[in-house]
C-alpha atoms as a printed R data frame, in Angstrom:
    type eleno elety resid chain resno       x       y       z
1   ATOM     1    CA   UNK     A     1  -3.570 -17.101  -7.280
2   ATOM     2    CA   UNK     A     2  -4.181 -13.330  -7.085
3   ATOM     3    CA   UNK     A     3  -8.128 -12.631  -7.561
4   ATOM     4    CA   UNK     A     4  -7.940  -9.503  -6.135
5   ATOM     5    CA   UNK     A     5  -5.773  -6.113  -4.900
6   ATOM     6    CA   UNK     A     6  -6.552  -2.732  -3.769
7   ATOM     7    CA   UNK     A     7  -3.719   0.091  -3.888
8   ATOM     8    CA   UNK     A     8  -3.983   2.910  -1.125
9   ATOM     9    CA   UNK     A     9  -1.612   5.382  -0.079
10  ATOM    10    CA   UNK     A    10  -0.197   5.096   3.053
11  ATOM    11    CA   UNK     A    11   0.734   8.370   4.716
12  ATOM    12    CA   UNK     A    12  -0.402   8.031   8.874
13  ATOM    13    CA   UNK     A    13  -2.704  11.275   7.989
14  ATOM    14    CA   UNK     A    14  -5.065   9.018   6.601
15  ATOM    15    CA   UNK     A    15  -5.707   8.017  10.374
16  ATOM    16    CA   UNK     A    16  -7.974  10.990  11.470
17  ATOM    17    CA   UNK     A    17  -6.730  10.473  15.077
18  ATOM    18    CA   UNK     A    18  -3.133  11.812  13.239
19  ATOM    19    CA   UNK     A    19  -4.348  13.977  11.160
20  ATOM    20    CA   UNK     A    20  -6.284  15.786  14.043
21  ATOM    21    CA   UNK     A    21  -7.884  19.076  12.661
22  ATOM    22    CA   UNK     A    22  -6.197  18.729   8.791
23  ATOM    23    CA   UNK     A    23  -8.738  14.818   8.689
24  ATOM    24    CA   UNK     A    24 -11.392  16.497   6.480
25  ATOM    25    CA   UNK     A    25  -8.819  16.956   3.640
26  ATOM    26    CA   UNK     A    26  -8.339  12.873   2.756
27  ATOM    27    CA   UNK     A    27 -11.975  12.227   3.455
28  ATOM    28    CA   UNK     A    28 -12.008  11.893  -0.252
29  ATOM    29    CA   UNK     A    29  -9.254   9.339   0.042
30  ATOM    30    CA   UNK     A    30 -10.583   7.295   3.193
31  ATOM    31    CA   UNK     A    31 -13.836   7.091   0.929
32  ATOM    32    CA   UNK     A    32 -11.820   5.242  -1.657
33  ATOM    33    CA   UNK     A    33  -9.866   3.646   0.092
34  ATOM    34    CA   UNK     A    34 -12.960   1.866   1.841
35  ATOM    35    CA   UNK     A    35 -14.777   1.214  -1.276
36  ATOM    36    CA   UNK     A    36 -11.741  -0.275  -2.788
37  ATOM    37    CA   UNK     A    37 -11.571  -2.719   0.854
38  ATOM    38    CA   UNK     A    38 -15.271  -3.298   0.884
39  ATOM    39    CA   UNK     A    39 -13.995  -5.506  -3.305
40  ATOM    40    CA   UNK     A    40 -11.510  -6.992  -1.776
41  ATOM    41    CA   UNK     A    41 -13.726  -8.629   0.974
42  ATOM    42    CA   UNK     A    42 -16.356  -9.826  -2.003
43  ATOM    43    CA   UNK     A    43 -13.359 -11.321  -3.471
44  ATOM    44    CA   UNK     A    44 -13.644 -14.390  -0.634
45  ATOM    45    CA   UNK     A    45 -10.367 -14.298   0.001
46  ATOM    46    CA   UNK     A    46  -8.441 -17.270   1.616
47  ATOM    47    CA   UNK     A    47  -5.601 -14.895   2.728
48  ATOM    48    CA   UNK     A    48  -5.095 -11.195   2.547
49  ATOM    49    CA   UNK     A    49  -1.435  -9.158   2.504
50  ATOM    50    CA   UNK     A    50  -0.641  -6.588   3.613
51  ATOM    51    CA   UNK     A    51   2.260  -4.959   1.047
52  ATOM    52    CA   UNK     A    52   4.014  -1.518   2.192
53  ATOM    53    CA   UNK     A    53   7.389  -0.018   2.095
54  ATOM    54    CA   UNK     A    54   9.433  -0.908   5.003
55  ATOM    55    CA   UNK     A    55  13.058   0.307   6.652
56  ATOM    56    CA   UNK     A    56  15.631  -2.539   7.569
57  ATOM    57    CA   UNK     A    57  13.815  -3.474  10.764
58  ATOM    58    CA   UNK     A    58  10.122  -3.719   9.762
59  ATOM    59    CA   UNK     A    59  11.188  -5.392   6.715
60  ATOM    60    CA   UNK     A    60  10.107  -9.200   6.293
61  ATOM    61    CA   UNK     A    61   6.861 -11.328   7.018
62  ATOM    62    CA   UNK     A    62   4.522 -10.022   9.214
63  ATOM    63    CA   UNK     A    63   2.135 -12.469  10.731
64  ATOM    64    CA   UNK     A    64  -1.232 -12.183  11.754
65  ATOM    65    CA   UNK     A    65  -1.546 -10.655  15.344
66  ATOM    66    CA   UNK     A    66   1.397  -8.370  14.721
67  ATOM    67    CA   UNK     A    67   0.797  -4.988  16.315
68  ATOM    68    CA   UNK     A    68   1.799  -1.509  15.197
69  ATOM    69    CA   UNK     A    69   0.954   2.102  16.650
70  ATOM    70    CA   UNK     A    70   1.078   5.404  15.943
71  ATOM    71    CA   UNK     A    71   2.528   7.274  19.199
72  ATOM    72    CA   UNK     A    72   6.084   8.215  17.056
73  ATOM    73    CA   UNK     A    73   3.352  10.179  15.642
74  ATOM    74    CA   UNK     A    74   1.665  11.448  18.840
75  ATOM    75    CA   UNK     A    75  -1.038   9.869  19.089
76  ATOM    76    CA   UNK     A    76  -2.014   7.110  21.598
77  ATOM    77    CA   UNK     A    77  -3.548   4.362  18.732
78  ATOM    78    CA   UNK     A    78  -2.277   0.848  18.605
79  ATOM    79    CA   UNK     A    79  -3.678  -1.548  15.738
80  ATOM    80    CA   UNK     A    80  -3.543  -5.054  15.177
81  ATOM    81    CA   UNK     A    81  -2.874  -6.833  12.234
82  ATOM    82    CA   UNK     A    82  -6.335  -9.323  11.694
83  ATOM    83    CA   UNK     A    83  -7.996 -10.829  14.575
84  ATOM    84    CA   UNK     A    84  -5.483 -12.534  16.317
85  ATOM    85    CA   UNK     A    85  -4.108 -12.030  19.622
86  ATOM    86    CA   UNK     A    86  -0.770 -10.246  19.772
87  ATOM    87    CA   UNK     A    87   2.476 -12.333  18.546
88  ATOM    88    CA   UNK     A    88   5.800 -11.613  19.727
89  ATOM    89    CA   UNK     A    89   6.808 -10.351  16.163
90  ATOM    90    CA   UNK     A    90   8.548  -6.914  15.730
91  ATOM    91    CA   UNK     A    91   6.199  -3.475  15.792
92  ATOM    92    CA   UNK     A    92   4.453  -3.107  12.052
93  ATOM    93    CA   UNK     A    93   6.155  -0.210  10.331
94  ATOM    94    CA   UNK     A    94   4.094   2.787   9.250
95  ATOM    95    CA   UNK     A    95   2.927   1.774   6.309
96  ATOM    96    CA   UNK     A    96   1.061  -1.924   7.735
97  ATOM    97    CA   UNK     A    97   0.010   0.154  10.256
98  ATOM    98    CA   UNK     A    98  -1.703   2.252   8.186
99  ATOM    99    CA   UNK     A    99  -3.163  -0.840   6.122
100 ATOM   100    CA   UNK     A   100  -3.625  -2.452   9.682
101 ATOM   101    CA   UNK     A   101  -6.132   0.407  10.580
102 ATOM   102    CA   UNK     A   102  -7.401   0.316   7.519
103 ATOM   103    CA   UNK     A   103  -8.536  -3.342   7.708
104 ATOM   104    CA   UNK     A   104  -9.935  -2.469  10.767
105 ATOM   105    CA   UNK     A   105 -12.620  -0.045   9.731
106 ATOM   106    CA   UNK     A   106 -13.411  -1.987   6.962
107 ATOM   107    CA   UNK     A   107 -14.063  -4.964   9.823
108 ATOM   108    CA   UNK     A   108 -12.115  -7.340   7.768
109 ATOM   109    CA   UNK     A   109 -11.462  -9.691  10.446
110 ATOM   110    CA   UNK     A   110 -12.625 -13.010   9.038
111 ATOM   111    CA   UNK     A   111 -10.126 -13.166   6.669
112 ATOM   112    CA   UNK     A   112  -6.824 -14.743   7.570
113 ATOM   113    CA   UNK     A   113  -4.228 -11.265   7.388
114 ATOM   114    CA   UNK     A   114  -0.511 -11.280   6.965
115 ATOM   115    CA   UNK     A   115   1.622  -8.133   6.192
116 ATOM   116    CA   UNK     A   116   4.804  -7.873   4.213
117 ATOM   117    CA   UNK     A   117   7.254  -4.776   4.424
118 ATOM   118    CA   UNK     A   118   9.202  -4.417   1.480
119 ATOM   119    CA   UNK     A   119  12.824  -2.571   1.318
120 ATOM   120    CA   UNK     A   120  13.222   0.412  -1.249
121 ATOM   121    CA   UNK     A   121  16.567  -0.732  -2.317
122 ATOM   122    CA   UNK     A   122  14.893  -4.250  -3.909
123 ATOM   123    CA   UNK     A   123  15.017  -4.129  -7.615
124 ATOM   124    CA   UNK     A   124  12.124  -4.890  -9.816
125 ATOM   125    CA   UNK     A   125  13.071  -8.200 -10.194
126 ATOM   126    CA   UNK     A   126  13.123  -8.860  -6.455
127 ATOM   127    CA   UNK     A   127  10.033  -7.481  -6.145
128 ATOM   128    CA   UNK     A   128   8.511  -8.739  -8.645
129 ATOM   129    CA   UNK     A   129   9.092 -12.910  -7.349
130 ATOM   130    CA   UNK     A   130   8.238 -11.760  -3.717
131 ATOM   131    CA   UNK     A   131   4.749 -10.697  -5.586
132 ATOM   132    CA   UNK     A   132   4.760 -14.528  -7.532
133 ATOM   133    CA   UNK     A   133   5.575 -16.499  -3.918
134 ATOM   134    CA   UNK     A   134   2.725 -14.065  -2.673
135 ATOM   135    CA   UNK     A   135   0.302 -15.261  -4.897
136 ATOM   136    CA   UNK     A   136   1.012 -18.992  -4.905
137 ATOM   137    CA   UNK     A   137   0.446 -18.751  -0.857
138 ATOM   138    CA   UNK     A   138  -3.271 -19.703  -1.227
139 ATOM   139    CA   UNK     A   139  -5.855 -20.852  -4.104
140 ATOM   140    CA   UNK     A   140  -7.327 -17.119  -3.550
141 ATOM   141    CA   UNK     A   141  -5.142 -14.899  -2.554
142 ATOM   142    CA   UNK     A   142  -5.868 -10.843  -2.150
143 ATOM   143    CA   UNK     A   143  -3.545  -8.277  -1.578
144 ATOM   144    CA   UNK     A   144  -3.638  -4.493   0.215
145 ATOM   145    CA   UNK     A   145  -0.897  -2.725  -1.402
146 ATOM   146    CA   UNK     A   146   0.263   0.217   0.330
147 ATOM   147    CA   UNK     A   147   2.442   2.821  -1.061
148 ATOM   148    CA   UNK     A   148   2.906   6.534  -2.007
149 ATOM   149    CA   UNK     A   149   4.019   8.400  -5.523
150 ATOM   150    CA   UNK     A   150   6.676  11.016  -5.399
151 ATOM   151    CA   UNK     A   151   7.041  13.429  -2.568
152 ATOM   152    CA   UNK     A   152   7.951  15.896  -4.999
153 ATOM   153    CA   UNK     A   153   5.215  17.988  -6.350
154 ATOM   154    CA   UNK     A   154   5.296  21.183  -5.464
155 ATOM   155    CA   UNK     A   155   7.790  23.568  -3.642
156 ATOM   156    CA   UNK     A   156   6.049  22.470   0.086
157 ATOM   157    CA   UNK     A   157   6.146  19.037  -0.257
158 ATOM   158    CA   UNK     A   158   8.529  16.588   2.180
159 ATOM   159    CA   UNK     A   159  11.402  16.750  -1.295
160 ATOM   160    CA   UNK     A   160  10.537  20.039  -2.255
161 ATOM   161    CA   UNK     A   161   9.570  20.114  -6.161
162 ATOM   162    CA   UNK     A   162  11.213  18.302  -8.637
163 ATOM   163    CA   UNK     A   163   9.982  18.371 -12.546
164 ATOM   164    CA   UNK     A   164  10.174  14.920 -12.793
165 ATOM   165    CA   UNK     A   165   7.442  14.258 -10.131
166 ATOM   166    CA   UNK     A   166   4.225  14.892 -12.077
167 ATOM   167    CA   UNK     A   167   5.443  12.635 -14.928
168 ATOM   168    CA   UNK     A   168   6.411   9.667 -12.991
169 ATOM   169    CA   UNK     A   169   3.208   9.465 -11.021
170 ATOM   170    CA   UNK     A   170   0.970   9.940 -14.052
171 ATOM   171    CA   UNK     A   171   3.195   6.883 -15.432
172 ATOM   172    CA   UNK     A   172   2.471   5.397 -12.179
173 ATOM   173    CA   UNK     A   173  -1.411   6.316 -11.974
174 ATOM   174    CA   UNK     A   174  -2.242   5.454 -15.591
175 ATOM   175    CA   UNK     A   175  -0.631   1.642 -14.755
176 ATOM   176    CA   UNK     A   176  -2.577   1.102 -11.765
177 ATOM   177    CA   UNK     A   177  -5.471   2.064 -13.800
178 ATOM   178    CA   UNK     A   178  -5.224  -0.100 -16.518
179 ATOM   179    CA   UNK     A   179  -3.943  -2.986 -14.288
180 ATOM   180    CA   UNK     A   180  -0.863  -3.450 -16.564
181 ATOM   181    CA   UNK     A   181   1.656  -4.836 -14.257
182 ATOM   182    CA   UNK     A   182   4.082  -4.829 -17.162
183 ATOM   183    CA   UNK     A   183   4.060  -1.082 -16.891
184 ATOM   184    CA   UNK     A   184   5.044  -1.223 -13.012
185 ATOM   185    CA   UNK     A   185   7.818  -3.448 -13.532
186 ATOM   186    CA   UNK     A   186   9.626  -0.188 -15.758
187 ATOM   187    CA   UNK     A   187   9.047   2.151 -13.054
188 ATOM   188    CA   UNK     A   188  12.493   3.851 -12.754
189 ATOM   189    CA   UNK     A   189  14.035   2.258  -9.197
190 ATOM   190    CA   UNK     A   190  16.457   5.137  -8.785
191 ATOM   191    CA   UNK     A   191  14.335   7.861 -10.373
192 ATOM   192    CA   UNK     A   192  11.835   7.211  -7.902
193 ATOM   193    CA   UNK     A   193  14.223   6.746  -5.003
194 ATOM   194    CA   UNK     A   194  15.046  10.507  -5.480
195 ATOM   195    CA   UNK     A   195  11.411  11.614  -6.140
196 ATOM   196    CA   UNK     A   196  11.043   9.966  -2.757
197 ATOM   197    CA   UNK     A   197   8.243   7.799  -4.039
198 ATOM   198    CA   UNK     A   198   7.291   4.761  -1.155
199 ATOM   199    CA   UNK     A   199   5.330   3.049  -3.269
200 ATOM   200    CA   UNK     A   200   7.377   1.981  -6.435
201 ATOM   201    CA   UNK     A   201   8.799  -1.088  -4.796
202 ATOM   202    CA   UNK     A   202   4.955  -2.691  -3.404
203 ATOM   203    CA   UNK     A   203   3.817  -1.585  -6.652
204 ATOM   204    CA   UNK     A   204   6.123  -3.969  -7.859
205 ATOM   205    CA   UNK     A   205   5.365  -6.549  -5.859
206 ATOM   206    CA   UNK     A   206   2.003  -6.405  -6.962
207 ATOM   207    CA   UNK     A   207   3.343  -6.942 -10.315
208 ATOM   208    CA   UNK     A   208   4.576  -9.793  -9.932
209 ATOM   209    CA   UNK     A   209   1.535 -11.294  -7.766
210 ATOM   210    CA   UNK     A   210  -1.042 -10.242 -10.856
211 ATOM   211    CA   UNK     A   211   1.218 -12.314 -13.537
212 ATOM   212    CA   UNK     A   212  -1.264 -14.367 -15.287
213 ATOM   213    CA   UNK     A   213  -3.897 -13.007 -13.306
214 ATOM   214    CA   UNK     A   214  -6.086 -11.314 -15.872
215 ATOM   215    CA   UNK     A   215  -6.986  -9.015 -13.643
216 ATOM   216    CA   UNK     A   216  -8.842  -5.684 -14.771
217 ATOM   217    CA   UNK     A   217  -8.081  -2.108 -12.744
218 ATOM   218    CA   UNK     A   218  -9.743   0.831 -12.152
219 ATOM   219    CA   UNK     A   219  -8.774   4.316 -10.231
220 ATOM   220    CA   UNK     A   220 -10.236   5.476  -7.364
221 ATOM   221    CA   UNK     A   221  -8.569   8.213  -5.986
222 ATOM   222    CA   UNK     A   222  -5.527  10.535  -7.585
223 ATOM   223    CA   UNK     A   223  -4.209  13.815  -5.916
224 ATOM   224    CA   UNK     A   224  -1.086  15.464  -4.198
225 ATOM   225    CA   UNK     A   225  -2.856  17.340  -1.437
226 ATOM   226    CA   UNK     A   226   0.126  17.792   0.054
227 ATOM   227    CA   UNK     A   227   2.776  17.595  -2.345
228 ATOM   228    CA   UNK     A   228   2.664  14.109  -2.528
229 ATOM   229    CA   UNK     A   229   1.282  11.350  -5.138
230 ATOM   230    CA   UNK     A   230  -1.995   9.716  -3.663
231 ATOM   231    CA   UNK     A   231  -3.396   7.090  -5.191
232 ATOM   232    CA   UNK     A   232  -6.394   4.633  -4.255
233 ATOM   233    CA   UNK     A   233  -6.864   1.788  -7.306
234 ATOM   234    CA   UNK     A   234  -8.599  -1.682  -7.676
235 ATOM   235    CA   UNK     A   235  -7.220  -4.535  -9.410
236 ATOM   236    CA   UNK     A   236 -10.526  -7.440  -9.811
């Protein structure tokens, strides 16, 4: 049963390595993003996933040990997913890796980690039973969802601006803040394939993990620093 989930974004610029001389602008974000960790961990989890967005490749069940990195990114960092020595298991893609480092500043390590990369093309549905498997893994089961709004909000961001942008992620935001998984599940698949939004599909997965749940949320964390939807929210 989910009894607990934190939503962070999961652009590699949260890694201050990566983000080099530009860290100081999602200090506000790392903040809440560790605050939101820091619940999960009181939750006494008895396993924690890792949700994010995920090509072809780094799609699929990530287990513990799995390592990602961030060189495509130019920087020398490797993280590992939990404690675990290394498995044999595919590189994480950026997003675990992201949740991966995250984990490991919040010293999460005595909690048994797994990560999950979820394809953009799934439909809500999809996602949606991946979230109810997710939660019947364990009696307590936590999740780290990772995942951006739309990339979309202003002329400089990675999709340049679209109109559409600021609506869907306040649809998005005011969801996550009100826990209402109901809400997710309506999120526009295509709509937010062109706004370029990562996060609609783990969003959904999260959805379907908090079924029954009666779980309450709150917001953290909402801005576009750089065109693009950031959001850090707590599901408990």
């Amino acid at each position: 049963m989910l009894v607990a989930a934190a939503v962070c974004p999961c652009p590699p610029l949260l890694v201050p390595e990566v983000a080099a001389g530009a860290a100081p602008e999602l200090d506000e974000a790392r903040d809440a993003c560790a605050a939101a960790l820091g619940v999960l961990a009181a939750a006494r989890p008895e396993l924690l996933v890792v949700v994010g967005p995920a090509g072809p490749e780094g799609a699929g069940r990530h287990l513990m040990g799995a390592t990602g990195s961030f060189r495509g990114f130019g920087v020398d960092l490797e993280v590992t997913l939990g404690a675990a020595g290394r498995t044999a298991a595919h590189e994480l893609p950026s997003s675990l890796a992201v949740g991966a480092w995250l984990l490991e500043q919040a010293e999460s390590s005595s909690v048994p980690v797994e990560g999950l990369g979820v394809e953009e093309t799934l439909g809500a549905g999809q996602c949606a039973e991946l979230g109810r498997e997710l939660a019947g893994r364990a009696g307590r089961v936590a999740l780290l969802v990772m995942g951006d709004g739309s990339a979309c909000r202003t002329v400089k961001a990675p999709g340049y601006l679209d109109d559409r942008a600021a609506g869907f992620d306040t649809t998005a935001a005011r969801a996550l803040e009100a826990a209402d998984h109901e809400a997710l599940l309506t999120l526009d698949e295509s709509l937010a394939r062109e706004l370029k939004a990562a996060g609609r599909a783990p969003w959904q997965v999260l959805a379907g993990a908090a079924e029954g749940a009666g779980l309450g949320g709150q917001l953290l964390y909402e801005n576009a620093p750089y065109g693009v939807g950031y959001f850090v929210a707590l599901w408990s």
